[in-house]
C-alpha positions as CSV (number, residue, x, y, z in Angstrom):
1,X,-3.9,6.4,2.2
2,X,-1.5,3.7,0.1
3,X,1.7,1.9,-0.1
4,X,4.8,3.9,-0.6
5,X,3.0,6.9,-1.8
6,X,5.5,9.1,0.4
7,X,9.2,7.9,-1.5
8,X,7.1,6.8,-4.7
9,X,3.8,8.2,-5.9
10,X,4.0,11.7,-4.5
11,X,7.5,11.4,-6.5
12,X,6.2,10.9,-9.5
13,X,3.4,12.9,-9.1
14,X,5.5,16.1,-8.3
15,X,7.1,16.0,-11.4
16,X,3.7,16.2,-13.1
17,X,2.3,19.3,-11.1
18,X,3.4,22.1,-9.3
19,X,1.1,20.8,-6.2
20,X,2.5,20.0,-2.7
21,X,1.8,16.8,-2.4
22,X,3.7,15.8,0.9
23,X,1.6,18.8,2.3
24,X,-1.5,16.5,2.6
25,X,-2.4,14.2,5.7
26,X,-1.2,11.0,4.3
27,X,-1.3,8.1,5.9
28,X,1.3,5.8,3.9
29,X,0.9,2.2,5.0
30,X,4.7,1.6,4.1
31,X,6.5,4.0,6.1
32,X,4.1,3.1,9.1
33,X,5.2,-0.4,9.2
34,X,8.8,1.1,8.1
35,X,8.5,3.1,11.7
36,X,7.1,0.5,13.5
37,X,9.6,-2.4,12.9
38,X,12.7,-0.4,11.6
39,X,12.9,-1.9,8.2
40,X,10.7,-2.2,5.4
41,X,8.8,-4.9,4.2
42,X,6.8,-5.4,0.7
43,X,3.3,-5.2,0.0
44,X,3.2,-8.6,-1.5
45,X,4.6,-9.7,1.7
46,X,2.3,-7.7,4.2
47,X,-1.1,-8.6,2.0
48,X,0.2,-12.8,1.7
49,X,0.5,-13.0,5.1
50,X,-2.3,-10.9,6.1
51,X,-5.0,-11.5,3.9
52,X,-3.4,-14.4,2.1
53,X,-3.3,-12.5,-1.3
54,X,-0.8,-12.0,-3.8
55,X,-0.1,-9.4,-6.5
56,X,-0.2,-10.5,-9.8
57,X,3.2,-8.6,-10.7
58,X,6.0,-6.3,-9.6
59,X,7.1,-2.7,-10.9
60,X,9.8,-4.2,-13.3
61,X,7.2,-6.5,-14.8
62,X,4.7,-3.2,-15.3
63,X,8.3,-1.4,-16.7
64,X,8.4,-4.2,-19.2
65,X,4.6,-4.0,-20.5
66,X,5.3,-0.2,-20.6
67,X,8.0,-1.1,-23.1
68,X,6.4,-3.2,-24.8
69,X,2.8,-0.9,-25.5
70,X,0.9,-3.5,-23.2
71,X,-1.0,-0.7,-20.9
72,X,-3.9,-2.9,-20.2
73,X,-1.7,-5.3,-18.6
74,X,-0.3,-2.4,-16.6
75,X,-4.3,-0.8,-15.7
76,X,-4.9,-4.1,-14.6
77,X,-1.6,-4.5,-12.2
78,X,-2.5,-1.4,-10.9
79,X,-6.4,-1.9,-9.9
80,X,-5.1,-5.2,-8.5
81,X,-2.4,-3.1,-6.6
82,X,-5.1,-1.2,-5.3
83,X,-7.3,-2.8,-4.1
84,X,-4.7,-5.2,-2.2
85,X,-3.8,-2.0,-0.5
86,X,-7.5,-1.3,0.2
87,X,-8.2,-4.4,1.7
88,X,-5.0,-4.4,4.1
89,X,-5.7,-0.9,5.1
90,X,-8.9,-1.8,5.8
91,X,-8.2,-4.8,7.8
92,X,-5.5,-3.6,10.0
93,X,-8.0,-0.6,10.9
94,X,-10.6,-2.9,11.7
95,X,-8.3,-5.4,13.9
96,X,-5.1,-3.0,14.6
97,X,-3.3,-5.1,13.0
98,X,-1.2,-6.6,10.1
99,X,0.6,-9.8,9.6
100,X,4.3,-10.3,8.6
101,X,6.8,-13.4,9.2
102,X,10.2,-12.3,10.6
103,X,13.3,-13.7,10.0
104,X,13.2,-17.1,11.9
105,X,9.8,-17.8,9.8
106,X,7.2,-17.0,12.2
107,X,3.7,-15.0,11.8
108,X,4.0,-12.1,13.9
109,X,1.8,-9.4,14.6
110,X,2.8,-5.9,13.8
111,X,0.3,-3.5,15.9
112,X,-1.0,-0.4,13.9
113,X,-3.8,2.6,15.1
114,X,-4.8,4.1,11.8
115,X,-7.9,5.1,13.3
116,X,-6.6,8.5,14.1
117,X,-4.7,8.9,11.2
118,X,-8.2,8.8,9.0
119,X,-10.6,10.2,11.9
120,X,-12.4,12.5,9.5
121,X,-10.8,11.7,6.6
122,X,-13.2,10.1,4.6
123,X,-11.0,6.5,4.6
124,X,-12.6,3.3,5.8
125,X,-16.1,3.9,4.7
126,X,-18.0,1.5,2.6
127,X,-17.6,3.8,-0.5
128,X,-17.2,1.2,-3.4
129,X,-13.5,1.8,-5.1
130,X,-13.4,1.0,-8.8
């Protein structure tokens, strides 16, 4: 489970190891919503509206700090990152649900079932991430 792990992380990843990432069940909370509504939509945008939270930076801002040698600024976006993604996953399991605003500036609901995707899975338990 994460955000944009299909177009981003498994990416990345594959160019690291010869392992088929894409061949594990993956349940990436970005190309659900992507499916659901027909565009995509941030995860600063989903988790605000949502959980009221806010990331404390954006990948061009981690680029930066890479540049610059700063990599505990960069651990520190990341573990925020993830744990955002964490607690949306885990609320929109709990509620089958997640918040956005649309276009005319209203809250809407955007319906999800993620308890099939993780039956089994391991996801959603109280298991402590750190």
């Amino acid at each position: 489970m994460g955000f944009n792990l299909i177009r981003f992380d498994y990416r990345v990843l594959a160019g690291q190891s010869k392992f088929k990432f894409h061949a594990l069940p993956t349940l990436d909370i970005l190309a659900d919503i992507e499916r659901r509504l027909g565009h995509r939509l941030s995860l600063n945008h989903l988790a605000a509206h949502t959980l009221g939270a806010k990331k404390s930076a954006d990948g061009l801002l981690a680029l930066k700090w890479w540049k610059q040698g700063k990599i505990d600024r960069i651990v520190e976006y990341c573990r925020q990152d993830v744990a955002i993604t964490k607690d949306l996953y885990l609320h929109g399991l709990k509620n089958g649900f997640l918040f956005y605003q649309n276009k005319s500036g209203r809250k809407v609901k955007i319906p999800v079932n993620w308890k099939e995707s993780t039956a089994g899975a391991g996801i959603g338990n109280n298991r402590k991430m750190n």
